[in-house]
C-alpha positions in Angstrom: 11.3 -8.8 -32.3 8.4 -10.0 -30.3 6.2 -8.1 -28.7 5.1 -8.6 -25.1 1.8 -9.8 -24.7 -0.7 -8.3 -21.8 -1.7 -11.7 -21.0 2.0 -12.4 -20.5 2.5 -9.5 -18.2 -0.1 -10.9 -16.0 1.3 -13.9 -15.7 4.4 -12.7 -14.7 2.1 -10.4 -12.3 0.8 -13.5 -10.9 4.4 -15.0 -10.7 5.6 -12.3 -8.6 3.0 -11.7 -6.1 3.2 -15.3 -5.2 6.7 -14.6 -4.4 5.9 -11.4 -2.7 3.9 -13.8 -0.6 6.5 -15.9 0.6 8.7 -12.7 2.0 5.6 -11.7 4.3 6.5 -12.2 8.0 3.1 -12.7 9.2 0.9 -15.5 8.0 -2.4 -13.6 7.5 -0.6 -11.2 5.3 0.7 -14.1 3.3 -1.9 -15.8 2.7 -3.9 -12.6 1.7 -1.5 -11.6 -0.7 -0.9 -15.4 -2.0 -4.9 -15.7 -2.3 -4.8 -12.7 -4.7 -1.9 -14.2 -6.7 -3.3 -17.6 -6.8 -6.5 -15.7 -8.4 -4.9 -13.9 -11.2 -2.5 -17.5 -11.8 -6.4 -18.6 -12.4 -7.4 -16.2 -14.7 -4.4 -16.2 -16.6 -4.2 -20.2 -17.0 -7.7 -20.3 -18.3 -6.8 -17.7 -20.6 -3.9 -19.6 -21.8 -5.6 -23.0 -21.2 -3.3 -24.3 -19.2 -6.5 -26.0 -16.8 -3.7 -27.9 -14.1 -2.2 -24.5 -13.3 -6.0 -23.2 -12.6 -6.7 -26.2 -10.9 -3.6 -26.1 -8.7 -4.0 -22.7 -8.0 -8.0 -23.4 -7.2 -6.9 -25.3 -4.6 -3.9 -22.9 -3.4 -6.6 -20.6 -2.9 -9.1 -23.2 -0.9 -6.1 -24.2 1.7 -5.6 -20.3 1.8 -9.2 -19.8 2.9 -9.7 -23.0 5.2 -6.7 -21.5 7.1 -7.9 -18.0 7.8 -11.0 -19.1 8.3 -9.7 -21.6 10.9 -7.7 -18.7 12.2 -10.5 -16.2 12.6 -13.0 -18.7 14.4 -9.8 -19.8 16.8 -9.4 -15.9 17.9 -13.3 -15.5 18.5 -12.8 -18.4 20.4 -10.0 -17.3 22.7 -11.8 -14.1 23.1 -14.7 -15.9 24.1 -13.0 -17.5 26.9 -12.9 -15.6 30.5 
């Protein structure tokens, strides 16, 4: 019988808070949540060596950021406003 590998574990980790992502109702939350799985898909597919996972998930993370990033300067901008 094979034994389960940590490195798999993680994986599967990283499989399942992507999904966990995809049940949130509000879009900060998801993308919060998918950031943090789309960094531990990175780790574990440079671990493996499986570089067009990481790279994918590099730029999972990028779209993540640009969005809540976009997000936050909209608010201040609203607030801004009289």
């Amino acid at each position: 019988m094979n034994k389960i590998k940590f490195i798999d574990i993680f994986g599967y980790f990283a499989s399942i808070l992507v999904a966990i992502s995809f049940l949130m109702k509000s879009m900060k939350t998801l993308r919060f949540v998918n950031i943090i799985g789309s960094i531990c898909f990175v780790i574990y597919s440079i671990i493996i060596h499986a570089y067009p996972v990481a790279f994918i998930n590099l730029f999972v993370i990028s779209i993540n950021i640009h969005y809540l990033w976009q997000n936050k300067n909209s608010n201040k901008e609203n607030q801004e406003t009289p």
